[in-house]
C-alpha positions in Angstrom: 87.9 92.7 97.1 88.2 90.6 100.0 91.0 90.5 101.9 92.5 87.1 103.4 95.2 85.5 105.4 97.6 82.9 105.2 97.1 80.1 107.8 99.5 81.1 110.5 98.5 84.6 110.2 95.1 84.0 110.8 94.8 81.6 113.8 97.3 83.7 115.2 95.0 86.9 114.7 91.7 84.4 115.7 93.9 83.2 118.9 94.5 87.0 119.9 90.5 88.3 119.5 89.2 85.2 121.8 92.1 86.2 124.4 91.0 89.7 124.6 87.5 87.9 124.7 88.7 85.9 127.3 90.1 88.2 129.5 87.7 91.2 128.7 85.1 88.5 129.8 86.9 87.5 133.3 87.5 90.7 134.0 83.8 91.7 134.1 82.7 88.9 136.0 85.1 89.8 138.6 83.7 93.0 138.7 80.5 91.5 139.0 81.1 89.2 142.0 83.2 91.9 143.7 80.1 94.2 143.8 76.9 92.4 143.0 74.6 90.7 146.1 72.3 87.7 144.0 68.7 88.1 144.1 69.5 92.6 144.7 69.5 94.4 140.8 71.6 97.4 140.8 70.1 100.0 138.0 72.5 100.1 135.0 70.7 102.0 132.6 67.3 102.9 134.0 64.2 101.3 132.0 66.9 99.4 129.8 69.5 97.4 131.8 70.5 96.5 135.2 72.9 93.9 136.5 71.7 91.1 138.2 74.3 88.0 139.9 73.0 85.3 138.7 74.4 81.9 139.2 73.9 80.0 135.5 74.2 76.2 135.9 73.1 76.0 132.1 74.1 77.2 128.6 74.0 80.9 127.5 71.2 82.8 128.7 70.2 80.0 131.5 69.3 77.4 128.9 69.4 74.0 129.9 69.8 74.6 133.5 71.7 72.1 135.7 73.5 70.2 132.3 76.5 72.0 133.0 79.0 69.1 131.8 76.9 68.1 128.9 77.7 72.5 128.1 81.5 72.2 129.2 81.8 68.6 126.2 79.7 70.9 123.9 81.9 74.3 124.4 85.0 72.1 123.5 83.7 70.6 120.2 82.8 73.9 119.1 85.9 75.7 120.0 87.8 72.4 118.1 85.9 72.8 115.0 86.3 76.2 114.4 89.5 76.0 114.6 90.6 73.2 112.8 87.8 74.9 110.3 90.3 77.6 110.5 93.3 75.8 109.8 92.0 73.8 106.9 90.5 76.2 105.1 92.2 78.4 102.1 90.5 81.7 101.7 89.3 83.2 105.3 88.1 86.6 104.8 89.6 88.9 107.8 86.4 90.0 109.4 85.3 85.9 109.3 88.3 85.3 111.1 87.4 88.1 114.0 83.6 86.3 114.2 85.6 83.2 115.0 88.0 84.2 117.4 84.7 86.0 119.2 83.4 82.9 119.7 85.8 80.6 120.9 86.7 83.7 122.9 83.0 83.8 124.4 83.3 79.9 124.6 86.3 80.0 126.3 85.0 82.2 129.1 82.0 80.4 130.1 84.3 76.7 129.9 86.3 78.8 132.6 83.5 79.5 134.8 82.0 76.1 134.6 85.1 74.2 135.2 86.7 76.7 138.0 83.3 77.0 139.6 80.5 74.4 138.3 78.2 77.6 137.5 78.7 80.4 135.0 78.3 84.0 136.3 76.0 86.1 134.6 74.7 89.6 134.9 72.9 91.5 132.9 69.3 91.9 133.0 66.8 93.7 130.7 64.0 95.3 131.9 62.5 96.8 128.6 61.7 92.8 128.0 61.6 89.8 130.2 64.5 88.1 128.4 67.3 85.6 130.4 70.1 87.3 132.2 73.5 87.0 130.0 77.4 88.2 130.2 79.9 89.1 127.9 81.1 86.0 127.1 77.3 85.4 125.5 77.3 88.3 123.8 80.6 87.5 122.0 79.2 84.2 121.2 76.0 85.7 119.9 77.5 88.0 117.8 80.5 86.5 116.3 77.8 83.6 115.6 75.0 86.3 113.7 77.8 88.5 112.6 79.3 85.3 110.8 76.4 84.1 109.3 75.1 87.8 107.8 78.6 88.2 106.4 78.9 84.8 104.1 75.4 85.5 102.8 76.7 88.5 101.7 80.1 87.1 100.5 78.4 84.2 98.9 75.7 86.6 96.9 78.7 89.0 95.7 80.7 86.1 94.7 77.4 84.6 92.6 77.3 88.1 90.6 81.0 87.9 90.0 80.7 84.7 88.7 77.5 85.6 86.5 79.5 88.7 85.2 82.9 87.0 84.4 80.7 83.9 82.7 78.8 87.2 80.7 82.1 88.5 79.7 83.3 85.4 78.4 80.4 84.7 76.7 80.9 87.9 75.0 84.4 87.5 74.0 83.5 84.6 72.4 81.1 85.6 70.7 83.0 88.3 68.9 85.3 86.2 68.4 83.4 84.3 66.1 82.1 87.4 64.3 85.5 88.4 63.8 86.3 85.2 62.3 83.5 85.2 60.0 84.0 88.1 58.5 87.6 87.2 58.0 86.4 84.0 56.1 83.8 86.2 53.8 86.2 88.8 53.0 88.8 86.1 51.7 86.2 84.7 49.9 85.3 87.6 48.5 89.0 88.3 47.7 88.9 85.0 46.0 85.7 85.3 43.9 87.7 88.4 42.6 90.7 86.9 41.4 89.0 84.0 40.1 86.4 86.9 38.0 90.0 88.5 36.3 91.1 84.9 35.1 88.1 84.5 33.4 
């Protein structure tokens, strides 16, 4: 069964996984500026990772480069929807409530970057496949956005068999039900065809 949460409880839980985003997030990148020269990769895990300063005037993973405003309008009408998505809604399973909070928390991290410095800071680089440098805050994003998605497919299938096995067992009831009842009716008829034999 799934487990769920009354409203309060659940943008309060949602509030507290995108600050630990949040500050999980700024904490890296701090680390990252502190120690990282742009343009000089420093080995993280060799022939997988390294870490990269990379000054990201675009959306996660250096798309649309140099539409940083456009990214900080689009960051705040996704955070607002989920959560007033949150709020409205009346059965939140717990773990959809964690994909949420990852992604306003990832959200919230980038909005920081692009409004305190007009670029987002990112730094990892993989090496086993030319793919765009990222941080943490994409990877929440990413995977409270995936995550999400897998999870109500599944929720949404179970919930289908649930309702084809309740709909199976009604059907079932009712029909003995009516057996029940017919063989009520032919016994009393029966009982009848009886008496009325002895009167004769």
């Amino acid at each position: 069964m799934r487990r769920t949460m009354g409203r309060s409880a659940r943008m309060g839980l949602a509030l507290a996984v995108a600050a630990a985003c949040v500050a999980l997030d700024q904490w890296t990148k701090a680390l990252a500026l502190g120690n990282l020269v742009p343009g000089r990769p420093m080995t993280l895990v060799p022939g997988v990772m390294d870490l990269l300063l990379v000054r990201n005037t675009g959306a996660a993973f250096s798309i649309g480069e140099g539409a940083g405003w456009v990214f900080v309008l689009v960051c705040l009408v996704v955070c607002a929807a989920v959560a007033v998505a949150l709020w409205r809604a009346r059965d939140v399973p717990v773990p959809l409530v964690v994909c949420a909070g990852l992604v306003m928390g990832g959200g919230v991290g980038n909005l920081i970057d692009r409004v305190t410095r007009g670029w987002v800071c990112d730094f990892f680089a993989t090496t086993f496949v030319d793919f765009a440098v990222f941080n943490v805050a994409d990877i929440f994003v990413c995977t409270g956005v995936g995550l999400g998605i897998v999870l109500t497919l599944v929720w949404d299938a179970r919930r289908a068999r649930e309702g084809e096995a309740k709909d199976g067992r009604a059907a079932r009831s009712v029909a003995r039900g009516d057996t029940e009842g017919t063989g009520g009716r032919s016994a009393a008829d029966r009982l009848r065809g009886k008496g009325g034999g002895r009167r004769g």
